[in-house]
C-alpha positions as CSV (number, residue, x, y, z in Angstrom):
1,X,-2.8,-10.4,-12.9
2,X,-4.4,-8.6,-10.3
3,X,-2.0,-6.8,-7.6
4,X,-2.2,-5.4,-4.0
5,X,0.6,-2.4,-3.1
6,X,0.3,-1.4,0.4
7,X,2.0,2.2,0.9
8,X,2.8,3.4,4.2
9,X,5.0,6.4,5.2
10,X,8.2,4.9,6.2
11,X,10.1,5.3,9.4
12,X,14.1,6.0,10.1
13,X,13.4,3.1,12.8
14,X,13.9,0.5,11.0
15,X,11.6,-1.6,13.5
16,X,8.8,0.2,12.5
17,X,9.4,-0.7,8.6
18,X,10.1,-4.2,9.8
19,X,6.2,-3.9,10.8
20,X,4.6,-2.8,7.7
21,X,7.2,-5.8,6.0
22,X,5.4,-8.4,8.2
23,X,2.5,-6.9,7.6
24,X,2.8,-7.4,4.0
25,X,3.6,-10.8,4.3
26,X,0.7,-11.4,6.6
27,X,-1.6,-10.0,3.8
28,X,-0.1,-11.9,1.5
29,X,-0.6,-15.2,2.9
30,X,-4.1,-14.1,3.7
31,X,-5.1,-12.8,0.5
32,X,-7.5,-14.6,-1.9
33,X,-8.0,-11.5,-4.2
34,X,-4.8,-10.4,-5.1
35,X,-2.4,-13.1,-6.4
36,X,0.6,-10.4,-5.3
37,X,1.2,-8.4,-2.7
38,X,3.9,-5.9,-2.1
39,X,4.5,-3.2,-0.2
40,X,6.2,0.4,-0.8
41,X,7.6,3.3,1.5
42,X,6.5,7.3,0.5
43,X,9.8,7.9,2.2
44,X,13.0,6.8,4.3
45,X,12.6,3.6,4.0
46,X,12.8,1.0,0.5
47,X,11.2,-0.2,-1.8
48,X,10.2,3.8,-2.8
49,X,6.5,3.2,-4.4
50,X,8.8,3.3,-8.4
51,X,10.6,0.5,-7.1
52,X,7.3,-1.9,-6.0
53,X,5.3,-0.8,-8.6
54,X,8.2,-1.8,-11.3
55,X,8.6,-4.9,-9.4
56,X,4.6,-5.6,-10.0
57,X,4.4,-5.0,-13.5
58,X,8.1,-6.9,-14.0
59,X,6.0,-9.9,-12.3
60,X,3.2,-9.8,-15.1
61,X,0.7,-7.5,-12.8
62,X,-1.8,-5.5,-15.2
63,X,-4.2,-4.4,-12.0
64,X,-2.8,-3.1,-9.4
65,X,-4.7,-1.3,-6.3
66,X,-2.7,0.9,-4.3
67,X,-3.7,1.4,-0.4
68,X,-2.4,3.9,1.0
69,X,-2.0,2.6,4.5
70,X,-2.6,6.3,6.4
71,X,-5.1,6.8,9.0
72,X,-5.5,10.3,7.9
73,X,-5.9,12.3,4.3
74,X,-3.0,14.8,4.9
75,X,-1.1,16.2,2.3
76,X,0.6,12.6,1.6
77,X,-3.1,11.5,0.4
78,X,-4.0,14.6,-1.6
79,X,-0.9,15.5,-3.3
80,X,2.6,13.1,-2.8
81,X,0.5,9.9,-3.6
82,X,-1.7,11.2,-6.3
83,X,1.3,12.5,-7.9
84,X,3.5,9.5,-7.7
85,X,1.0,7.6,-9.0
86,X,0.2,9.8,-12.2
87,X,4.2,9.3,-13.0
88,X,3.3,5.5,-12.7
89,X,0.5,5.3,-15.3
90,X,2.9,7.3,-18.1
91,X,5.5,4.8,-16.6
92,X,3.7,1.6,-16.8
93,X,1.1,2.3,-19.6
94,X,0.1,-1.7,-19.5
95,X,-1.1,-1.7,-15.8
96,X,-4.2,0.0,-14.0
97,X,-3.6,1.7,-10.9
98,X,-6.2,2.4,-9.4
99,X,-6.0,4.2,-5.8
100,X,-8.1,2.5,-2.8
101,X,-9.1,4.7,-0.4
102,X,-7.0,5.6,2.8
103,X,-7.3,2.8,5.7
104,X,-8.5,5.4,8.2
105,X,-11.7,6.1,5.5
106,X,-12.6,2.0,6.0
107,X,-16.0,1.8,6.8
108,X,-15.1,-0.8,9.3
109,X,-12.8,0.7,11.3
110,X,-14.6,1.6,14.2
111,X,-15.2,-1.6,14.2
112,X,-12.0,-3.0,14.2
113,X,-11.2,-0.8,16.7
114,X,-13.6,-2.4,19.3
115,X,-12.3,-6.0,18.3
116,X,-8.7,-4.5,18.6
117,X,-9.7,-3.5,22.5
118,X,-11.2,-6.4,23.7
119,X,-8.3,-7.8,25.2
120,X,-7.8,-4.7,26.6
């Protein structure tokens, strides 16, 4: 079963994790590839990335692409993520993680970006 874990920093306002929830759910409902769809926090905020990515595989998910929902490859991209993610394989031997690349590095963004401002 092929899964979808969104990963985003997390936020002490719990406003802003409110966002990335809704956002999750809006993915969800819009998704076609992924027959789940969770999200995860790196920190502050639950479900840690252990949690959502037990939750998955607890759920029967064998396939699971992580995207790390950062604008920017900072240290969270090159070192926390990678590392959390190692832990995950020896964790969950059955499943495939396999790491997306960083929403910032979408090829469509400045794209989006203009359709974002047109309102504007």
């Amino acid at each position: 079963m092929k899964a979808l874990l969104l990963i985003a920093h997390g936020s002490r306002r719990e406003s802003s994790n409110d966002e990335i929830r809704a956002l999750t759910a809006r993915v969800r409902a819009a998704s076609r590839r992924f027959e789940l769809v969770r999200h995860a926090f790196l920190e502050m905020a639950q479900p840690d990335i252990g949690a959502a990515a037990a939750e998955l595989t607890a759920a029967g998910a064998t396939d699971i692409v992580v995207l790390p929902y950062f604008l920017a490859a900072g240290n969270h991209l090159r070192v926390d993520i990678p590392e959390q993610l190692s832990r995950l394989k020896a964790q969950h031997p059955a499943a495939n993680f396999t790491l997306a690349p960083h929403l910032g590095a979408a090829p469509n963004m400045p794209r989006l970006i203009h359709e974002h401002l047109d309102d504007v």
